[in-house]
Biopython code that builds the backbone (N, CA, C, O; Angstrom):
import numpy as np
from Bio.PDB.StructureBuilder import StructureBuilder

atoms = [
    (1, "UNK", "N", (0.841, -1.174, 0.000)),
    (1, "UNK", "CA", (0.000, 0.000, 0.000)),
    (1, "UNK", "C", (0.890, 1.243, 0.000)),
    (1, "UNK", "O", (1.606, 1.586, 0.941)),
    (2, "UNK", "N", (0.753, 1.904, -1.221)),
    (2, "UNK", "CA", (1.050, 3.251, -0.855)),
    (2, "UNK", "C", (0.891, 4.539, 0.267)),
    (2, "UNK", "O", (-0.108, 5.123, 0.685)),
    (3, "UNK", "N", (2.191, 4.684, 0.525)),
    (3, "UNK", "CA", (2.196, 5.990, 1.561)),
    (3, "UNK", "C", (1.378, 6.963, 1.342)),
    (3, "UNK", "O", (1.587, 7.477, 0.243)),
    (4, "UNK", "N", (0.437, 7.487, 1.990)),
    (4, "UNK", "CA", (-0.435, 8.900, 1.282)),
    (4, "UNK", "C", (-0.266, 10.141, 2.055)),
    (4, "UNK", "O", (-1.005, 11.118, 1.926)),
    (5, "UNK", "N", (0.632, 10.076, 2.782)),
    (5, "UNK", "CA", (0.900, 10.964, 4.661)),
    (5, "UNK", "C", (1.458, 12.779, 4.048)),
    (5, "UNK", "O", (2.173, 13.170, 3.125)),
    (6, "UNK", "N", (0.955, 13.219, 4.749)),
    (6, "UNK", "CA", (1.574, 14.794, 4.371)),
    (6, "UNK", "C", (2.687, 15.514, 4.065)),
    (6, "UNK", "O", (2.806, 16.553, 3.416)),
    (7, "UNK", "N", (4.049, 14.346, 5.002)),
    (7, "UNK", "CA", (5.341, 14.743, 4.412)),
    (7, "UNK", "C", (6.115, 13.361, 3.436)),
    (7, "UNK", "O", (7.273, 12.952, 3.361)),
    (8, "UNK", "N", (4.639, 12.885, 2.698)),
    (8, "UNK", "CA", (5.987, 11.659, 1.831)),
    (8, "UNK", "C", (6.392, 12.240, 0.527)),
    (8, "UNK", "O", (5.847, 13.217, 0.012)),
    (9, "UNK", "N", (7.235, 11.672, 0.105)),
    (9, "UNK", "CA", (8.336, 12.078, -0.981)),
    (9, "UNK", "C", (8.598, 13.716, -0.477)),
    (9, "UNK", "O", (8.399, 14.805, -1.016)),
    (10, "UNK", "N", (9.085, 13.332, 0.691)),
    (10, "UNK", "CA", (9.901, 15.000, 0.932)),
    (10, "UNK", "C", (11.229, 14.472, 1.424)),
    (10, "UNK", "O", (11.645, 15.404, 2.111)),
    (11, "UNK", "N", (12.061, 13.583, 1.461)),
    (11, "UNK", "CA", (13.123, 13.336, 1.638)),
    (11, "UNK", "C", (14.382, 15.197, 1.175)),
    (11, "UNK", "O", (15.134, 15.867, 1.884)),
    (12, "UNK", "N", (14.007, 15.294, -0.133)),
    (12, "UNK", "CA", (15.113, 16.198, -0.727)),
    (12, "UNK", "C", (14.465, 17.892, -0.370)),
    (12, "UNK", "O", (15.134, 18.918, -0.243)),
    (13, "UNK", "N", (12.667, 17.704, -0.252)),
    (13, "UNK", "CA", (12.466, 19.259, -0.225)),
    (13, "UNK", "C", (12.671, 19.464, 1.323)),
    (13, "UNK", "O", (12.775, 20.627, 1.711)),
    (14, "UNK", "N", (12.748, 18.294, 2.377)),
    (14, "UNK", "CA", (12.151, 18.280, 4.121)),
    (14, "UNK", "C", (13.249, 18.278, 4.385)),
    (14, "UNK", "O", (13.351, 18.733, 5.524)),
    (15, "UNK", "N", (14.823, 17.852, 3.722)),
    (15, "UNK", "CA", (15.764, 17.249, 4.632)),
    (15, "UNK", "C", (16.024, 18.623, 5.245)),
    (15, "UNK", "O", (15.389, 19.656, 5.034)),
    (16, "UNK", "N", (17.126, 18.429, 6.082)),
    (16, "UNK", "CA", (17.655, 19.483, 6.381)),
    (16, "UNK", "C", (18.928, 19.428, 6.178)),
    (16, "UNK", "O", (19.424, 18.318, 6.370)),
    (17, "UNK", "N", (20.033, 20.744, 5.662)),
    (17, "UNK", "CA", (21.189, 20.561, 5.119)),
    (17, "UNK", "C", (21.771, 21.970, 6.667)),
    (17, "UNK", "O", (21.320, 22.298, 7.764)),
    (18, "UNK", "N", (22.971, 22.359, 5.789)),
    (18, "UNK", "CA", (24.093, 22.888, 6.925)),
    (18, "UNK", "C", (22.755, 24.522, 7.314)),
    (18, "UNK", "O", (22.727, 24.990, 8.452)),
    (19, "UNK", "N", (22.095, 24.944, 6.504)),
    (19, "UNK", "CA", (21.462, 26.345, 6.079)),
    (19, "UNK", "C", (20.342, 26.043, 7.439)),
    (19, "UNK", "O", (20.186, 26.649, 8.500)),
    (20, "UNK", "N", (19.846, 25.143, 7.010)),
    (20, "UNK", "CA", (18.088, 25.176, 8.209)),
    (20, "UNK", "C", (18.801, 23.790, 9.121)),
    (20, "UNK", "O", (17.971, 22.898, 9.300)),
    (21, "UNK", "N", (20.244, 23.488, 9.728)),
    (21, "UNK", "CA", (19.855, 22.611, 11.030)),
    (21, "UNK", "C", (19.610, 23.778, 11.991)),
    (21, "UNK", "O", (19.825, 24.988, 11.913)),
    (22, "UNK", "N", (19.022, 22.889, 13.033)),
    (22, "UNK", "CA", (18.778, 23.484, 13.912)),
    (22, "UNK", "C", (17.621, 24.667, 14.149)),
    (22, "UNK", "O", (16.914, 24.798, 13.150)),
    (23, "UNK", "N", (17.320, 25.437, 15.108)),
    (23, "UNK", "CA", (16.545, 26.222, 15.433)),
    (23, "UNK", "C", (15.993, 27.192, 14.348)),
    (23, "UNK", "O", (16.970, 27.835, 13.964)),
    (24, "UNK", "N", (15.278, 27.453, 13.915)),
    (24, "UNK", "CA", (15.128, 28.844, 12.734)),
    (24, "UNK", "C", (15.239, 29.975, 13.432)),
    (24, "UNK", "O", (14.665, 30.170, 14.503)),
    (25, "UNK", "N", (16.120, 30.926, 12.756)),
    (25, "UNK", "CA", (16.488, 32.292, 13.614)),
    (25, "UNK", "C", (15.439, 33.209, 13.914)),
    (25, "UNK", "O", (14.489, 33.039, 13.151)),
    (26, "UNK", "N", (15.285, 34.004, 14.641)),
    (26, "UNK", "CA", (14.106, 34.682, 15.301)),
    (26, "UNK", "C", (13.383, 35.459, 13.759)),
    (26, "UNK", "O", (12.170, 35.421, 13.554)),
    (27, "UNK", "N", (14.199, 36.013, 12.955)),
    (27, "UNK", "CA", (14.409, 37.114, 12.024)),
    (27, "UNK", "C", (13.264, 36.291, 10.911)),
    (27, "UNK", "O", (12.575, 36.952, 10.134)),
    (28, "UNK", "N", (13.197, 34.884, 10.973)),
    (28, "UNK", "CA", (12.119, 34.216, 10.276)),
    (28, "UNK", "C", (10.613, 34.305, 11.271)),
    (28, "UNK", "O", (9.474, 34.412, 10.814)),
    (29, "UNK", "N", (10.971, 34.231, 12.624)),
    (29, "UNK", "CA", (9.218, 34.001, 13.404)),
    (29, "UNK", "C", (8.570, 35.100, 13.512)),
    (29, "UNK", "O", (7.368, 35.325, 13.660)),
    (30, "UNK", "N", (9.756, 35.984, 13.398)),
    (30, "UNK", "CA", (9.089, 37.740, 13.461)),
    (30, "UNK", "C", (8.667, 38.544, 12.293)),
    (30, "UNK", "O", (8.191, 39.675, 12.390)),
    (31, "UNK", "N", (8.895, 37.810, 11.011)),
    (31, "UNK", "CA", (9.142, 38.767, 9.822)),
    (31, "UNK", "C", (7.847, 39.267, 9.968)),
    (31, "UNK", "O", (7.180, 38.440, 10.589)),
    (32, "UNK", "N", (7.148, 40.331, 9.647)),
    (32, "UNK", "CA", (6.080, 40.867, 9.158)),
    (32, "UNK", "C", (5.498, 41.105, 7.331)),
    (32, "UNK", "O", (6.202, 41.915, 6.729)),
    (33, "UNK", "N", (5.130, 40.908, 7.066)),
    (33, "UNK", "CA", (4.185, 41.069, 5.462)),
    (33, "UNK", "C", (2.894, 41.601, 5.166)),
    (33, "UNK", "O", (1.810, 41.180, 5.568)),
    (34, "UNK", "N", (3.105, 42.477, 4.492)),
    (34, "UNK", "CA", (1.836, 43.541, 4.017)),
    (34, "UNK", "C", (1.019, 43.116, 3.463)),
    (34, "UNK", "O", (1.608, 42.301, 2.753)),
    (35, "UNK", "N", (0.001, 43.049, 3.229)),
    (35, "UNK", "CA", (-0.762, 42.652, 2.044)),
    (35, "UNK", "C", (-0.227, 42.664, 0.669)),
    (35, "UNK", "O", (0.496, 43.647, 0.503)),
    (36, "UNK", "N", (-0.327, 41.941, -0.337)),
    (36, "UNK", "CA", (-0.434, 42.196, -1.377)),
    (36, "UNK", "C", (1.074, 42.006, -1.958)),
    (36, "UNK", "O", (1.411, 41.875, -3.135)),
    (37, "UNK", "N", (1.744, 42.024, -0.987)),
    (37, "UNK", "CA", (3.459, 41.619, -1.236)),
    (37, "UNK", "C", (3.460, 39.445, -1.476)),
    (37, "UNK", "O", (2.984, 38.396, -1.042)),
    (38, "UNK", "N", (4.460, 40.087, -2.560)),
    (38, "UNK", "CA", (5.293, 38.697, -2.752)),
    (38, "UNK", "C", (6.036, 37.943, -1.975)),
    (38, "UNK", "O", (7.081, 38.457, -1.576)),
    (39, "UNK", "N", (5.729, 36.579, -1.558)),
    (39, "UNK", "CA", (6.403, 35.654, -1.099)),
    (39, "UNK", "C", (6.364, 34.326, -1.390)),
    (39, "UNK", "O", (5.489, 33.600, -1.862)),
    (40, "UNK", "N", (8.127, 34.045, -0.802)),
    (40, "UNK", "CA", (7.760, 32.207, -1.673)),
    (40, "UNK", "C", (7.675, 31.368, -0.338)),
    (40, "UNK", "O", (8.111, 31.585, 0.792)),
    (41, "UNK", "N", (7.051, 30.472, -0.814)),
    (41, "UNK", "CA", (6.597, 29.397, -0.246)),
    (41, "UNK", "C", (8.503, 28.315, 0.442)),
    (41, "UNK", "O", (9.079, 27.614, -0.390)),
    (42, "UNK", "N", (9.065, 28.430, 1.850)),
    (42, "UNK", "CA", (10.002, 28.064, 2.040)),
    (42, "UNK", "C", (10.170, 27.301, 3.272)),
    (42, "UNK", "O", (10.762, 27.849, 4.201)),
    (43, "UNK", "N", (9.730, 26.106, 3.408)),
    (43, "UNK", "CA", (9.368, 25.258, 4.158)),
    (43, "UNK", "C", (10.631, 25.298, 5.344)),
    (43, "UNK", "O", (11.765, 25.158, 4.885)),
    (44, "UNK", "N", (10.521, 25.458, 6.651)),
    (44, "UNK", "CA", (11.247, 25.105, 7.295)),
    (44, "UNK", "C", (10.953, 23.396, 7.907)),
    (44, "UNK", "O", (10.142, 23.238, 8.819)),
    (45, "UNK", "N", (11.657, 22.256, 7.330)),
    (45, "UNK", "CA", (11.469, 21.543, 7.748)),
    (45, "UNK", "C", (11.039, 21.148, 9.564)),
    (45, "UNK", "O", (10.198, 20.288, 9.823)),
    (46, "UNK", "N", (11.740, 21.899, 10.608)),
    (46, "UNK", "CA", (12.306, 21.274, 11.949)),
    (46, "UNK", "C", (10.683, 21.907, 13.000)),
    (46, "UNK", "O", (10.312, 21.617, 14.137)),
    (47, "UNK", "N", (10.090, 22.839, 11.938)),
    (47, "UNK", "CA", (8.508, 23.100, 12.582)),
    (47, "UNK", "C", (7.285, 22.920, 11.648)),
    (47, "UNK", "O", (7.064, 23.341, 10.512)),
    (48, "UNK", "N", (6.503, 22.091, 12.577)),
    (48, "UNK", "CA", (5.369, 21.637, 11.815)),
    (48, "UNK", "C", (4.343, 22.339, 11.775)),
    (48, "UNK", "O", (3.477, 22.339, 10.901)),
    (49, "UNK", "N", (4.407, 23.016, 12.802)),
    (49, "UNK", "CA", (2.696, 24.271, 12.681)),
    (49, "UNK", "C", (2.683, 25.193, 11.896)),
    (49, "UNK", "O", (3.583, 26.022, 12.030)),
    (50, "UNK", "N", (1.911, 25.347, 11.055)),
    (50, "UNK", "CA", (1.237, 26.634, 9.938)),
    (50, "UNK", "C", (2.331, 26.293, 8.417)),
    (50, "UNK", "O", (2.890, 27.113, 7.690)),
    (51, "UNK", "N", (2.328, 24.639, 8.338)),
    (51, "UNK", "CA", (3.578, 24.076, 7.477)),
    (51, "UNK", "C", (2.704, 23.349, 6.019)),
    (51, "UNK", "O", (2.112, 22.294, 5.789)),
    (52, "UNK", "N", (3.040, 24.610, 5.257)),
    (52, "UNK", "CA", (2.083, 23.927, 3.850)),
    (52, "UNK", "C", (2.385, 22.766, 3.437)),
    (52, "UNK", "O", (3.426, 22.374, 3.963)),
    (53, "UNK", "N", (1.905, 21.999, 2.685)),
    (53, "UNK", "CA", (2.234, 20.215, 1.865)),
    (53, "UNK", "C", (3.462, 21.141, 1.165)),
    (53, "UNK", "O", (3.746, 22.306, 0.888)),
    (54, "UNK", "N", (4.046, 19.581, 1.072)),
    (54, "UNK", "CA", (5.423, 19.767, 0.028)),
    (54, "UNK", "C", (5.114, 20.226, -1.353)),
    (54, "UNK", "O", (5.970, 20.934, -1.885)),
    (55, "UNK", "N", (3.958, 19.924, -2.072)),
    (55, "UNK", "CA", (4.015, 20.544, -3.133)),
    (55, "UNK", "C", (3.840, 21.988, -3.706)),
    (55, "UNK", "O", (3.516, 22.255, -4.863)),
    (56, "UNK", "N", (4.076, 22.770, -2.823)),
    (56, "UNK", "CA", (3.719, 24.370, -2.701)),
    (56, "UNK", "C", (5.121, 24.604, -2.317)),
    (56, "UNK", "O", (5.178, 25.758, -1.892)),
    (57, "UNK", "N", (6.271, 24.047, -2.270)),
    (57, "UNK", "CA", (7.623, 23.947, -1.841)),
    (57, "UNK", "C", (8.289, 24.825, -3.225)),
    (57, "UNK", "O", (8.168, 24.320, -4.341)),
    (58, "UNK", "N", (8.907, 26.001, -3.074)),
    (58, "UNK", "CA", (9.295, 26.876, -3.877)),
    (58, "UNK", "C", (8.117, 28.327, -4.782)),
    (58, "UNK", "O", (8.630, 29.201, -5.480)),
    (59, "UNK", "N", (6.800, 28.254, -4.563)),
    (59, "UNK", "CA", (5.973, 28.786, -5.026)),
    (59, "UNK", "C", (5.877, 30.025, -4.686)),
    (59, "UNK", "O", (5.623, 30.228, -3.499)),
    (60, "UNK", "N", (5.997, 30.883, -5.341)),
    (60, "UNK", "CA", (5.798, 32.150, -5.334)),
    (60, "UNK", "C", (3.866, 32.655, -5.552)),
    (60, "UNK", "O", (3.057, 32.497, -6.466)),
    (61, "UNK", "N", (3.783, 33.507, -3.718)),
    (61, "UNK", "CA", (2.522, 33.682, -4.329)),
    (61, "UNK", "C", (2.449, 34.992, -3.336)),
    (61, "UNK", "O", (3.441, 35.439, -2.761)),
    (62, "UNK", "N", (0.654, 35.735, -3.179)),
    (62, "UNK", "CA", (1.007, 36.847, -2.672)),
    (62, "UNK", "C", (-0.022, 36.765, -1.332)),
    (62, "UNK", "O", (-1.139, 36.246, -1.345)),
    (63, "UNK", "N", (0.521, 37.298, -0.371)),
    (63, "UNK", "CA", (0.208, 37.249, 0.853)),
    (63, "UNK", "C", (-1.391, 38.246, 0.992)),
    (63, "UNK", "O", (-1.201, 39.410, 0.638)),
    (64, "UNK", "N", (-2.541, 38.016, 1.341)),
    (64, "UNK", "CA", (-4.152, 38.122, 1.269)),
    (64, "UNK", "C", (-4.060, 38.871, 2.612)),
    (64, "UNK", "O", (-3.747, 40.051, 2.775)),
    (65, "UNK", "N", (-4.211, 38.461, 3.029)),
    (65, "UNK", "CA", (-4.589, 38.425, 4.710)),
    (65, "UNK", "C", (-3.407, 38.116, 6.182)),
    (65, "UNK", "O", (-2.546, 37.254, 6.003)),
    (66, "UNK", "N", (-3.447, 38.804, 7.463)),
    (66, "UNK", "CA", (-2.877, 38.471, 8.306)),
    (66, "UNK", "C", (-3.876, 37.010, 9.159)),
    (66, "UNK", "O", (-5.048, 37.207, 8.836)),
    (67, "UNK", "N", (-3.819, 36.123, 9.782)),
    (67, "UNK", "CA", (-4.638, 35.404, 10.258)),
    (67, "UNK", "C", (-4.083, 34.926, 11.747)),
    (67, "UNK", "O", (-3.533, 33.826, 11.806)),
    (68, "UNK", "N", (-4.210, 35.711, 12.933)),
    (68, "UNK", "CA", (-3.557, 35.104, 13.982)),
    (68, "UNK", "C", (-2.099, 35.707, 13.761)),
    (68, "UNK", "O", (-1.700, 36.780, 13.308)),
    (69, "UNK", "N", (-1.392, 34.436, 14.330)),
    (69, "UNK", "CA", (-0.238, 34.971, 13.850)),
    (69, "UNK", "C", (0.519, 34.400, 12.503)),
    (69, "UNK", "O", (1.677, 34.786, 12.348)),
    (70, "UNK", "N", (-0.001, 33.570, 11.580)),
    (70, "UNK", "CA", (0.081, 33.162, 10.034)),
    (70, "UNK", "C", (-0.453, 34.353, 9.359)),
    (70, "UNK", "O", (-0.897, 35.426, 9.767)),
    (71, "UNK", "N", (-0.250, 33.773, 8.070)),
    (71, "UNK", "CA", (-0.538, 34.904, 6.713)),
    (71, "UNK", "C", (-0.972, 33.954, 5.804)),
    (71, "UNK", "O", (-0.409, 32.881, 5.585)),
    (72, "UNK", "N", (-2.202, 34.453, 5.163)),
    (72, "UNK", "CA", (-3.083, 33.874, 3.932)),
    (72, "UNK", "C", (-2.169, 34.209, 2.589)),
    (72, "UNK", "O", (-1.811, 35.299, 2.144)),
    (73, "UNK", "N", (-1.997, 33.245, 2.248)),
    (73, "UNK", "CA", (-1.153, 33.407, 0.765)),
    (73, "UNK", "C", (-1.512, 32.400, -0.231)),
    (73, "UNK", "O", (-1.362, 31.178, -0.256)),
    (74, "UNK", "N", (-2.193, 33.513, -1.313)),
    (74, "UNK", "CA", (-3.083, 32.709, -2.350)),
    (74, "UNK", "C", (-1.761, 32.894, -3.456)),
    (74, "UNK", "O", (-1.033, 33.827, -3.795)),
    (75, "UNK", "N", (-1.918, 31.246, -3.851)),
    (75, "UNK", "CA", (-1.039, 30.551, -4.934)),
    (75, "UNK", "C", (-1.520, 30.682, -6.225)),
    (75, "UNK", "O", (-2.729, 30.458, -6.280)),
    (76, "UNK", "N", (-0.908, 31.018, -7.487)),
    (76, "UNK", "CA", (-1.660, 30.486, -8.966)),
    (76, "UNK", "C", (-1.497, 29.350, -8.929)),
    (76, "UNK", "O", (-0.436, 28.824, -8.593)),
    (77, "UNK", "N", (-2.591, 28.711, -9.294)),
    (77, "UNK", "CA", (-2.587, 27.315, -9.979)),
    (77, "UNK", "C", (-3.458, 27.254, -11.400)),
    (77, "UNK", "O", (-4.517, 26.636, -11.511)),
    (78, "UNK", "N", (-2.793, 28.035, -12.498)),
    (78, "UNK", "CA", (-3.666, 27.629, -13.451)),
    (78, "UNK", "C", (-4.714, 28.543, -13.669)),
    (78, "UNK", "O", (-4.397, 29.719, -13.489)),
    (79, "UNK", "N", (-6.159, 28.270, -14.091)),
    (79, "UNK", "CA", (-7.510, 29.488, -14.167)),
    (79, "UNK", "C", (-7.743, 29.661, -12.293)),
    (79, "UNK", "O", (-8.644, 30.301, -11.751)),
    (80, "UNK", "N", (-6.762, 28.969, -11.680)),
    (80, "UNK", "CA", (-7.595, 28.825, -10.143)),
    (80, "UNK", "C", (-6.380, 29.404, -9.400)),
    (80, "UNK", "O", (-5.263, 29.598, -9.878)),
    (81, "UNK", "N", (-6.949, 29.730, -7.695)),
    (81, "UNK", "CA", (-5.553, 29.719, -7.065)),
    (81, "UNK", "C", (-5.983, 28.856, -5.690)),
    (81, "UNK", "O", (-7.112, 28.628, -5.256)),
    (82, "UNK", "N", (-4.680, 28.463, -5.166)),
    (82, "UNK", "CA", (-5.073, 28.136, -4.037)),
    (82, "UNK", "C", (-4.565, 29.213, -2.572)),
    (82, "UNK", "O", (-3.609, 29.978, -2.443)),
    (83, "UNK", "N", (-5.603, 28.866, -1.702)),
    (83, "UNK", "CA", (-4.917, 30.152, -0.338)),
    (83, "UNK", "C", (-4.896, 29.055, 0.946)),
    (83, "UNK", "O", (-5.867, 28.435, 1.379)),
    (84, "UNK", "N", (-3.456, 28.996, 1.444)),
    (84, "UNK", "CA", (-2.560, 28.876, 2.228)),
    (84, "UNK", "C", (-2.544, 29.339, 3.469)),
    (84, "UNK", "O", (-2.073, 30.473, 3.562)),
    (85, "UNK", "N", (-2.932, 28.799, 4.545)),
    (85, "UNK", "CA", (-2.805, 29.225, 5.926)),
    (85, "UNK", "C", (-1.174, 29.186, 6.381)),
    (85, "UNK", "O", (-1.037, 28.268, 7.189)),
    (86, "UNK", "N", (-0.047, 29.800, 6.155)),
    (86, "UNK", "CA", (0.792, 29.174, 6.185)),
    (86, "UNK", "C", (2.028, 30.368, 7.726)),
    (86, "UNK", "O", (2.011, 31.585, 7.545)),
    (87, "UNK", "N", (2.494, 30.075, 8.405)),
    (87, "UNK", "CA", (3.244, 30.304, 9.424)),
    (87, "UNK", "C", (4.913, 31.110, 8.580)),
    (87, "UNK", "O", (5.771, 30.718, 7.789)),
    (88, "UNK", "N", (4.591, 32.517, 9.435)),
    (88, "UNK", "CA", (5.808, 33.256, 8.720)),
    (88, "UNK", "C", (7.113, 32.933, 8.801)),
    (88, "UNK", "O", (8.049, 33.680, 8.513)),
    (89, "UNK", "N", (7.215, 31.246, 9.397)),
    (89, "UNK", "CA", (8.825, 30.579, 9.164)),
    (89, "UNK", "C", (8.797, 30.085, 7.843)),
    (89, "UNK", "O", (9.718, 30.226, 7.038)),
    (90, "UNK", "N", (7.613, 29.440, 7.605)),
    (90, "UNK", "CA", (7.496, 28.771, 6.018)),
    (90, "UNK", "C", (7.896, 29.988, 4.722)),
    (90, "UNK", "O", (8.428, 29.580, 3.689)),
    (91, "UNK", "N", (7.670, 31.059, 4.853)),
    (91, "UNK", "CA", (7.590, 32.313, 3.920)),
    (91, "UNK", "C", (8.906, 32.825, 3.905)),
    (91, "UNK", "O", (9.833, 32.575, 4.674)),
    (92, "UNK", "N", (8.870, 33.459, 3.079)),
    (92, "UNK", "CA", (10.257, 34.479, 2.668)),
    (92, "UNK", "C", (9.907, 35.469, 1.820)),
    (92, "UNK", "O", (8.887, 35.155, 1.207)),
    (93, "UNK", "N", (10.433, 36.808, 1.453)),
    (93, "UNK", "CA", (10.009, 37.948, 0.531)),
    (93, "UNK", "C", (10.358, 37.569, -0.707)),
    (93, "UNK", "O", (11.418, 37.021, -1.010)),
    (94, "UNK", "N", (9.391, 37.883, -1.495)),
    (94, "UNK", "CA", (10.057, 37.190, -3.296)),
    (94, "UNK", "C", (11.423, 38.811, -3.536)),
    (94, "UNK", "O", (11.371, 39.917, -2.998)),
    (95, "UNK", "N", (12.269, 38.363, -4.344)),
    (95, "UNK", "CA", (12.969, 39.363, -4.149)),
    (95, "UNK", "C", (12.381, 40.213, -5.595)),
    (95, "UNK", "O", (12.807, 41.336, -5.866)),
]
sb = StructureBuilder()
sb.init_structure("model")
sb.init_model(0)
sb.init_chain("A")
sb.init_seg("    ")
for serial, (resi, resn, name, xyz) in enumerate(atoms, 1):
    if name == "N":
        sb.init_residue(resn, " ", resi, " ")
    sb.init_atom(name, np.array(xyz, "f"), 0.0, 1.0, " ", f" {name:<3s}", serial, name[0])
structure = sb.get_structure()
């Protein structure tokens, strides 16, 4: 039976290399984002809360809404998009 679980085939996007061991620096839990600004989708493997599926792993999309302390960030997919409850360690500014 196939695996169907939320982090499979993430071996290469989940591992963690010399960049994300360990703790994520404060400068990621604090960032703040405006509406309407660009960000990509940048999984910190080592925390699981507000942690999109692997396949949104590199996606550039634009931040909707503040929610708590996450940010709504609707993705293109095509004629559609999808929106992302996702935790401001996962995010980064598109440059």
């Amino acid at each position: 039976m196939k695996a169907k679980g939320y982090r499979r085939k993430g071996r290469s996007a989940l591992g963690k290399d010399g960049e994300k061991a360990g703790f994520p620096p404060l400068r990621r839990w604090l960032a703040t984002y405006n509406e309407g600004q660009k960000v990509i989708i940048d999984i910190w493997p080592g925390v699981y809360e507000g942690m999109p599926h692997t396949r949104y792993q590199g996606k550039v999309g634009q931040v909707i809404e503040k929610k708590g302390r996450c940010y709504v960030v609707a993705i293109p997919l095509g004629k559609r998009s999808a929106k992302l409850t996702v935790s401001p360690v996962h995010i980064r500014p598109a440059a």
